[in-house]
C-alpha positions as CSV (number, residue, x, y, z in Angstrom):
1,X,114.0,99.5,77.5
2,X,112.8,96.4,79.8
3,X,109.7,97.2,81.7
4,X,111.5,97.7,84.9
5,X,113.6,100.2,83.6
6,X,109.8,102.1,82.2
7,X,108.3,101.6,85.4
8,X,111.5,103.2,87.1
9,X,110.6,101.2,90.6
10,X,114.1,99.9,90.7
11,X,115.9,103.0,91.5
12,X,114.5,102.2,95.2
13,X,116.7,98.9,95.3
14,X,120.0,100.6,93.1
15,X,121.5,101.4,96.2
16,X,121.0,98.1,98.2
17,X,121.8,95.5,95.3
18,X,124.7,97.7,94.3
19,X,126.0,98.1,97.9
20,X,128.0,94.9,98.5
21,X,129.7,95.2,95.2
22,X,130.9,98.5,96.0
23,X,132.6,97.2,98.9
24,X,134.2,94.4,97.8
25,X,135.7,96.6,94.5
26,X,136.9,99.2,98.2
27,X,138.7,96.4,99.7
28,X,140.5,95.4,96.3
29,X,141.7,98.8,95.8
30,X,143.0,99.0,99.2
31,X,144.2,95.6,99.5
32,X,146.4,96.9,96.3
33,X,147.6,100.0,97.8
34,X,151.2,100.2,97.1
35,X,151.2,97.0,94.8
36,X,150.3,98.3,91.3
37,X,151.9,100.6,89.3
38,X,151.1,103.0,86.8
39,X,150.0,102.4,83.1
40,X,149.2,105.5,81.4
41,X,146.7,105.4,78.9
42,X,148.5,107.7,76.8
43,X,145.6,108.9,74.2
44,X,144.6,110.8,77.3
45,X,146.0,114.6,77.6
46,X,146.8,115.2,81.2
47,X,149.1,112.8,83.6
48,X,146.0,113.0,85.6
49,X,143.4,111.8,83.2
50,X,146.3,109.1,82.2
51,X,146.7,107.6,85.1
52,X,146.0,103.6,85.4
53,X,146.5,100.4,87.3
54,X,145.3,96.7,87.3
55,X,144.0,98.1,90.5
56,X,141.4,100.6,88.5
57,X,140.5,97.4,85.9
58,X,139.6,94.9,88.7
59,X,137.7,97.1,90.6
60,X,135.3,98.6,87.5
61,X,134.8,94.8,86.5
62,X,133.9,94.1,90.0
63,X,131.1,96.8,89.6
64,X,130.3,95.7,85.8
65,X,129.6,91.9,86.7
66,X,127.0,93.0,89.7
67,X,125.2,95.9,87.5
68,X,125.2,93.6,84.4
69,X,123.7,91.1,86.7
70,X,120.9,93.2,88.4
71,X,120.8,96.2,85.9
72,X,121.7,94.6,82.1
73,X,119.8,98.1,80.5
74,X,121.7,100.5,81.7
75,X,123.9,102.5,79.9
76,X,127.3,103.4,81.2
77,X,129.6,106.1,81.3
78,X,132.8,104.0,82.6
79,X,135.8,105.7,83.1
80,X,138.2,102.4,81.8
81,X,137.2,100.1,78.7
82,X,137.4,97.1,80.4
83,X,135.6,93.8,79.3
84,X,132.2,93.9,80.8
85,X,131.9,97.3,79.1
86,X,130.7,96.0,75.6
87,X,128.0,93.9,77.7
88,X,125.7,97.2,78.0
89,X,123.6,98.8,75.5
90,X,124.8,102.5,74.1
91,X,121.9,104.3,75.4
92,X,118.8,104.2,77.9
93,X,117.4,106.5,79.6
94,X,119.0,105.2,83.3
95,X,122.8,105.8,83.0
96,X,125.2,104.3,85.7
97,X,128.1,106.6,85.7
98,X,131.3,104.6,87.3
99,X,134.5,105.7,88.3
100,X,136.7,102.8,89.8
101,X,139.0,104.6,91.9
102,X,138.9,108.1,91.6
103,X,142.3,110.0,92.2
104,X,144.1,107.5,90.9
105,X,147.5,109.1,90.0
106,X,147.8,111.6,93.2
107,X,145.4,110.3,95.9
108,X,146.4,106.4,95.1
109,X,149.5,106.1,93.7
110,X,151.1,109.0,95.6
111,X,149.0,108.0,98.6
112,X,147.9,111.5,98.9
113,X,144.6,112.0,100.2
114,X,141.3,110.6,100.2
115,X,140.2,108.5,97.3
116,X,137.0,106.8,95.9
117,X,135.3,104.4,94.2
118,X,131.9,105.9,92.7
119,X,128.6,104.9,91.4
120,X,125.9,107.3,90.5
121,X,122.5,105.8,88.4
122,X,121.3,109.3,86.6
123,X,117.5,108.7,85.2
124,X,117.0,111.8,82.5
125,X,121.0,113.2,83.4
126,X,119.4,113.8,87.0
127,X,120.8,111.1,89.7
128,X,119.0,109.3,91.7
129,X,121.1,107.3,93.4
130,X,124.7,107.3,94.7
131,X,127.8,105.1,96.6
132,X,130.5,107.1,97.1
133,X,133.2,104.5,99.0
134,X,136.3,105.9,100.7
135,X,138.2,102.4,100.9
136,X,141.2,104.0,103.0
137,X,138.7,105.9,105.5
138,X,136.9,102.6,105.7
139,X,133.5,104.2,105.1
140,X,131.1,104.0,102.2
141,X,128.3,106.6,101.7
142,X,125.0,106.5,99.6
143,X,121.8,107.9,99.1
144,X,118.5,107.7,97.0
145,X,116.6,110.8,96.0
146,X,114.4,111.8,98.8
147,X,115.4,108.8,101.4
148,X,118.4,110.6,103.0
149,X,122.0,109.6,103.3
150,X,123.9,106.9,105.0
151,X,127.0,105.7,105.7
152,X,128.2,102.3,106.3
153,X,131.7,102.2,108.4
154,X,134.1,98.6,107.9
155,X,132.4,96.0,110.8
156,X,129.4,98.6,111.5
157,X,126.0,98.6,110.4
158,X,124.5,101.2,107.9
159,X,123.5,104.2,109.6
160,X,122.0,107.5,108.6
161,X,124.0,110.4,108.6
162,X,123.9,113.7,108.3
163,X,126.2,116.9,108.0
164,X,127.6,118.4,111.3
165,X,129.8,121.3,111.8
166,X,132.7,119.2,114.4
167,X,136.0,119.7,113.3
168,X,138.1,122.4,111.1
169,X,139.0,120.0,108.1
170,X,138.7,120.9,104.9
171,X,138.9,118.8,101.7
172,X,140.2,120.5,98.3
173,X,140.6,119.3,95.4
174,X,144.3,118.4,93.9
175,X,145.6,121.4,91.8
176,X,144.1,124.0,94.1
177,X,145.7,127.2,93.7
178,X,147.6,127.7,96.5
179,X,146.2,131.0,97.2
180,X,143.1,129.2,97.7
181,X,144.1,127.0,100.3
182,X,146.5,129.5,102.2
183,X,143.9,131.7,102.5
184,X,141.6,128.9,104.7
185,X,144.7,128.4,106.6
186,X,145.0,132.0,107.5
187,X,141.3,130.9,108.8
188,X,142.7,127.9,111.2
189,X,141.4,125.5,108.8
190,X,143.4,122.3,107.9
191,X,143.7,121.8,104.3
192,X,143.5,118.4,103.1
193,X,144.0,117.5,99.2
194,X,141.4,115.1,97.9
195,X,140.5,113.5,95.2
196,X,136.7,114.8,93.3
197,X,135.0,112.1,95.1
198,X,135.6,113.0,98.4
199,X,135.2,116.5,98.0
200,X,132.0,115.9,97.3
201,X,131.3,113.9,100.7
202,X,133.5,115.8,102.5
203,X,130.4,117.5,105.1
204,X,129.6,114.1,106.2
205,X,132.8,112.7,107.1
206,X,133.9,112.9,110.9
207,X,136.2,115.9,111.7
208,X,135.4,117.5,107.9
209,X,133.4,120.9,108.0
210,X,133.7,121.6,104.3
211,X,134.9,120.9,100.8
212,X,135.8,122.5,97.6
213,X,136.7,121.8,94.2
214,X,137.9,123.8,91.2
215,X,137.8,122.4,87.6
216,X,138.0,125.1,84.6
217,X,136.8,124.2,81.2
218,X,133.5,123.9,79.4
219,X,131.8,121.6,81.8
220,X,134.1,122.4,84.7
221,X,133.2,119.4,87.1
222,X,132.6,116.4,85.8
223,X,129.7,113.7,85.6
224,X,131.9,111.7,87.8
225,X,132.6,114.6,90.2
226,X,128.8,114.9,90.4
227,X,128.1,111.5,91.9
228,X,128.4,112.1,95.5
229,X,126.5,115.9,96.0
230,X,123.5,113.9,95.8
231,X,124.7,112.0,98.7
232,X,125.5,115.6,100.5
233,X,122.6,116.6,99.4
234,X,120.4,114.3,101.4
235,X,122.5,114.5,104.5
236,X,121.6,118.1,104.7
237,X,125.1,119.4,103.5
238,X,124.9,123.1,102.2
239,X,125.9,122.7,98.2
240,X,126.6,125.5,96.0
241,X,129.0,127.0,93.1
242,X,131.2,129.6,93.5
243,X,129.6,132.8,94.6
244,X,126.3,131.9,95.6
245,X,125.1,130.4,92.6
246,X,122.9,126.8,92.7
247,X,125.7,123.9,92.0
248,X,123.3,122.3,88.9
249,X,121.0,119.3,89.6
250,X,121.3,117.7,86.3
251,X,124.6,115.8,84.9
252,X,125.4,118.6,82.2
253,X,124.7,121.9,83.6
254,X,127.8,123.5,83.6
255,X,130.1,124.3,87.0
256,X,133.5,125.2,87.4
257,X,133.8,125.1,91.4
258,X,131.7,123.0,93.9
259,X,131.9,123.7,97.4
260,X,130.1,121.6,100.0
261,X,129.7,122.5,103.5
262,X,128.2,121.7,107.2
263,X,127.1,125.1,108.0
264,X,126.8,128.8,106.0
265,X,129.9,130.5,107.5
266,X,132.3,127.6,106.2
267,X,130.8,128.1,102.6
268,X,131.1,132.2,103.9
269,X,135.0,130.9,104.4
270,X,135.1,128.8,100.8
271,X,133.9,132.0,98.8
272,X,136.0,134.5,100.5
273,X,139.2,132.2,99.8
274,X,138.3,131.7,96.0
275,X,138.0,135.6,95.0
């Protein structure tokens, strides 16, 4: 480990040498919208987790060449094998967990909701700092631990931002159970499918009150999924799991739902739909 990585002063400057990267990977994706089509990695199990474009390649290797450049000890969790991949060491104690565009099969290809490009740097499984950017919205969010959360909008300057309870949108995750999402239309809410990324912002984007995500098996939500309540977090969002319980802090602890709200009664609103 390099003794920048020991002295762990660099997290304060993850955020700011990352940032311009993230944006330019945002505006390849969405300069590709409705350009690329799908290559399914077919080892994968699901449609879902198969889902690829040239789109999701460029973008991760946009991300790649910056990190290797300003973070070469990292180690990654990247969600494609592209080149720049093999440049990184297989373990540290910093992780930088990428995932080039989230969402790609229903919120990209289908154009169907909200998706994201994410970065999260995880120091001990516990991140530290996050960029969550919404290329479509034309907004990109991030925080570092204890500095609060910001949000920088296409010609604007960055801005802090925090969770406020406007609007009656809610973001849910793609393969919500129907139930789930009828029963928060019974409440007046609009229900709006995303992809894990933006669920995980949703409290902090304009119009958004709340937003919830459902993911059953052993880990339930995944490292990648994680990535943006950070960002929530510091804007003052209200995060839990299902039923009260703390949403975990670290990358492993295990979740099945994640709901993330501007104010008590809409998480009030998220339990009662679940069950």
């Amino acid at each position: 480990m390099s003794t920048e990585l020991a002295d762990g002063h660099w997290v304060d400057r993850f955020v700011e040498a990352m940032r311009p990267a993230v944006a330019s990977a945002g505006a390849l994706a969405r300069s590709l919208e409705g350009r690329v089509q799908n290559a399914p990695k077919l080892e994968e199990s699901t449609a879902v987790k198969q889902a690829m474009t040239i789109a999701d390649a460029d973008t991760q290797e946009i991300v790649l060449k910056a990190l290797l450049e300003q973070f070469p000890d990292v180690c990654l969790a990247a969600e494609e094998d592209t080149e720049t991949v093999a440049a990184f060491p297989k373990g540290s104690r910093a992780q930088v967990v990428i995932d080039p565009i989230d969402g790609t099969l229903h919120s990209y290809l289908e154009a169907s909701g909200p998706y994201a490009v994410i970065v999260g740097l995880a120091v001990s499984e516990i991140y530290r700092a996050s960029l969550v950017a919404l290329p479509r919205e034309g907004v990109t969010f991030d925080a570092t631990s204890g500095q609060g959360a910001y949000a920088t909008v296409a010609g604007r300057s960055r801005r802090a931002v925090q969770a406020t309870p406007d609007g009656n949108r809610i973001l849910v995750s793609h393969g919500m159970p129907e139930e789930v999402s009828e029963a928060l239309r019974q409440r007046d809410y609009e229900v709006i499918p995303a992809c894990g990324g933006a669920v995980s912002v949703a409290p902090l984007l304009n119009g958004v009150c709340a937003g919830v995500r459902k993911a059953p098996g052993p880990l339930g939500i995944s490292i990648r999924g994680r990535v943006g309540v950070l960002i929530s977090r510091e804007g003052g969002a209200w995060v839990q799991a299902a039923g009260g319980a703390e949403f975990p802090v670290d990358m492993q602890g295990p979740s099945e739902t994640l709901l993330v709200a501007s104010a008590p009664v809409h998480l009030e609103h998220l339990n009662e739909a679940l069950g």
